[in-house]
Structure formats: structure tokens, C-alpha cells
Phi, psi and omega in degrees: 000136145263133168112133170268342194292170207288349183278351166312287208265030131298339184283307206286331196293301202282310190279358175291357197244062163223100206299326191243045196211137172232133134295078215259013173168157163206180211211154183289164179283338182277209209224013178122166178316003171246001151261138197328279177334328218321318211275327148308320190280339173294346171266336162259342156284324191305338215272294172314320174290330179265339153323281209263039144049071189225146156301136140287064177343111160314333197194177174255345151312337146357271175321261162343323171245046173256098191289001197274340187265137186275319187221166199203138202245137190264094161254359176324182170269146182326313184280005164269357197292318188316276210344295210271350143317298167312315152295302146024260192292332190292334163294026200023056165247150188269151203233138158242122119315086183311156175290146329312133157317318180187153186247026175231124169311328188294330194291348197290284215302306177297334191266339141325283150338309203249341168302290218306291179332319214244339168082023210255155161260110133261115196261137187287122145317052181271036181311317219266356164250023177251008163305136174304299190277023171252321177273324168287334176300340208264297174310318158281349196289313180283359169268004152092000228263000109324329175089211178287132171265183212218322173202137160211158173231160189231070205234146181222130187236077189227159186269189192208118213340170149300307182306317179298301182296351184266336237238204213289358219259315172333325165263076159033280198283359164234335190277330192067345187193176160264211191310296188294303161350330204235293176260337158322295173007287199284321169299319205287002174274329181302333180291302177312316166286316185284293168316335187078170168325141146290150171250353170191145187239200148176154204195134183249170150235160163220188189195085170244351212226302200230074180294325188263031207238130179272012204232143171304154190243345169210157177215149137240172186202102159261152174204179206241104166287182162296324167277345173112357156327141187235140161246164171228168181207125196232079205238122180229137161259009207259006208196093166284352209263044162304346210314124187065030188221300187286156180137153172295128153203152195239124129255141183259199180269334182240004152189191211231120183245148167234081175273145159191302159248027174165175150265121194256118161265115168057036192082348167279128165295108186279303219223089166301344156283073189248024215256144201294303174277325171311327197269001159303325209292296169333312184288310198299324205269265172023270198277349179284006156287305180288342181275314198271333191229351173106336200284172206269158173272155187285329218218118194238185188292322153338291189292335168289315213262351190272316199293304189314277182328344170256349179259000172259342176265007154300290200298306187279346175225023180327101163147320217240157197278116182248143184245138173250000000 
């Protein structure tokens, strides 16, 4: 894996309980001795490797041409991810991407291309649709069993470290975005699986809470479907005190889905899997499915170049109604 940073043992947590899977080395997330950081982040990989008794990659060229390796989990900060997928796949290695996969559209399509050539998986770090109770949501809304639908929303508000707020996200020219570009992600892909494409949006940002972040600290998104259905997508770092407030909800003309601390159809608790580390265990089972038996990832590159198209037309047309 690259990058020691926390999102590290979410990964190493899920893929150790997979009898045929080793966690064999990871390598830092920066980009070299010319970042502020290096020396931390060099110290805290070293720290995580002799913890979980792993080799230390110097580097990431280290890695990537170490033929002893089959696959390789992408955690870098956003503006390394294009490179290091292309080296990637030019290394034959199978790829798991942390979210964003990539912040450029043109870039979905080339990483398409050369996945397909090389016979290689690139899989979207798309965890939050490897919940159980997400896949069942998925399943009543398509079993007709809501009825026509009518409104549903997506919304999630939690604060966010100093080091995050200080750090790479803070700045534009590597985050590319604010909140929704960054934890926004997981809803609007999650929106894209239960729901499909929006055919028209419109979108505000703001920035009141994490004033010194050049990217927004809350986003909202109404968008439109195709049956005539309406939605919202609300993602703020500005605010923890969500309590009843963050969650997926559907409604339909004949019943009501809830994920938040489990899954609710019409008030019945169905489906309790919904818990944060579970669902890397989901991604992990996934994707050595999709490297090993072929199957398709629930969440594809497709659905990456879709998540981009709403969140740049979130951004590129703020105020006024963009149509896809």
C-alpha cells in the first residue's frame, strides 16, 4: 500500500482476515524529500511496518517494480493517484484506489483503456457500497417495493481533523475541491448506485467553519432524476452535532428506506451493516474477487467518471441549473 496514514489500517485490518491474501509491504504517501511533512510521514511508515512486521518500500518505484507483488492499494494524496495507477498497470499490477480515483475526466477514460489492454483491475475505493445494508437498499428500491419514488436525501456533517484541515486538503491546486470532492465522494457515488445519474442539479457551497481551507467546508446538491424524483446531497465539515440528521433516506409513493445506524424499510429494522470498518472487509472480499474470479466491482470506473460529472457540475455551475 501507499501511504501510512489512517486510512492504512482500514485497509490491512480487512484484507488480513482473507485466508489468501498477505499484507506484504507499504511504502509513504508523499511525494519525497520535498515535502514538509516527509520526515514525519517517513516515521510513521516505518513505525506501522515494524508494528504489523512488513517490509519498507523506500519509495514507490521500490514497490511497483517488486515482481514478488500481485496487487497494490493506491492511498496517496489526489494529485499522485493518475502516475501511480499507469505505473501500476505498466508493472502489471491490479489496482484497488482510494477515492478520488482521479480528479481529471479525461484521466477515467485513459485508465479505462490501458485497465481493459493489460487485463489488469482497476477497482474504485468506493467502500461505502460494500455495506450490506446499502446492497439491500439497492435491492428493495429495485424490487418496485416503494413504488414510484418521489424524494430521497444524502447527507453527511462531521468535523475534521486539524492536521486534514491544515494539510494537502486545504489547498486547491492538490484537493481539487472541499468537502464534497473529498468525504462528498462517498455520498454522491452511493447516490449513483441506489438511484442512477440525476439529469439536472443545481448547487451552493459555502465555507464558514474552516475559513483558512481554499475549498468549501459544506456543499449542497438538488439534483433531478429521470422519473421525475427529486434529491438532495448535503456534505459539511463545518458541524458534528448530526445526531438525526446524516443518513441516506428514500421515499417512495408506498414505503420509506433509512440507512443510519442500520437499515430501516418503512421502520423495520432490516439490515445492520452499515458499520465503517465492515465495509473495507466488503471492499477487500470484492475486490480479490474481481482480481481472482473476474467479477465486476459493485461501483466501476464508469460510476468514478459519473461521481466527477456531478461534482464538477456542482462547482462549475454554482447557483444555476446544469442538465446532463
Amino acid at each position: 500500500m501507499v501511504g501510512a496514514g489512517f486510512i492504512a489500517d482500514w485497509h490491512r485490518n480487512a484484507f488480513i482476515t482473507l485466508p489468501e491474501v498477505e499484507f506484504a509491504g507499504m511504502c509513504r504517501n508523499d511525494s519525497g524529500a520535498s515535502d514538509p511533512r516527509a520526515t514525519e510521514n517517513q516515521a510513521a511508515l516505518e513505525r506501522k511496518c515494524r508494528e504489523w512486521n512488513i517490509p519498507v518500500y523506500q519509495n514507490f518505484d521500490a514497490m511497483v517494480n517488486d515482481p514478488s507483488l500481485d496487487a497494490l492499494i493506491i492511498g496517496s494524496i489526489n494529485p499522485f493517484h493518475h502516475a501511480q495507477i499507469l505505473a501500476g498497470l505498466k508493472a502489471g499490477k491490479h489496482l484497488l484506489v482510494e477515492k478520488p480515483v482521479v480528479t481529471d475526466l479525461a484521466e477515467v477514460d485513459q485508465i479505462s483503456d490501458l485497465a481493459a489492454a493489460s487485463g489488469k483491475v482497476v477497482f474504485p475505493g468506493h467502500n461505502f457500497v460494500y455495506r450490506g445494508a446499502v446492497q439491500k437498499a439497492r435491492a428493495i428500491i429495485e424490487s418496485g417495493a416503494l413504488g414510484r419514488l418521489v424524494s430521497s436525501s444524502f447527507i453527511s456533517s462531521h468535523t475534521i481533523s486539524e492536521a486534514h484541515a491544515t494539510g494537502w486538503r486545504a489547498r486547491k491546486s492538490l484537493s481539487k475541491g472541499g468537502a464534497l470532492m473529498d468525504s462528498g465522494h462517498h455520498l454522491v457515488y452511493q447516490m449513483i448506485y441506489l438511484l442512477g445519474m440525476p439529469v439536472a442539479l443545481q448547487a451552493f457551497c459555502s465555507r464558514q467553519i474552516l475559513v483558512n481551507m481554499e475549498g468549501e467546508d459544506t456543499a449542497q446538491v438538488s439534483v433531478k432524476f429521470a422519473d421525475g424524483s427529486v434529491g438532495v446531497i448535503l456534505q459539511s465539515w463545518a458541524s458534528g452535532m448530526d445526531q438525526g440528521i446524516s443518513g441516506i433516506r428514500i421515499l417512495g409513493e408506498k414505503g420509506n428506506l433509512i440507512i443510519t445506524d442500520a437499515l430501516y424499510h418503512n421502520g423495520e429494522r432490516i439490515d445492520g451493516d452499515v458499520e465503517y470498518g465492515d465495509s473495507f472487509k466488503g471492499q477487500a472480499r470484492a475486490f480479490v474477487d474481481a482480481v481472482r474470479l473476474g467479477r465486476q466491482p459493485v461501483s466501476t470506473l464508469e460510476d468514478v467518471k459519473n461521481t466527477l460529472r456531478v461534482i464538477y457540475a456542482a462547482y462549475d455551475g454554482e447557483g444555476t441549473v446544469t442538465r446532463f
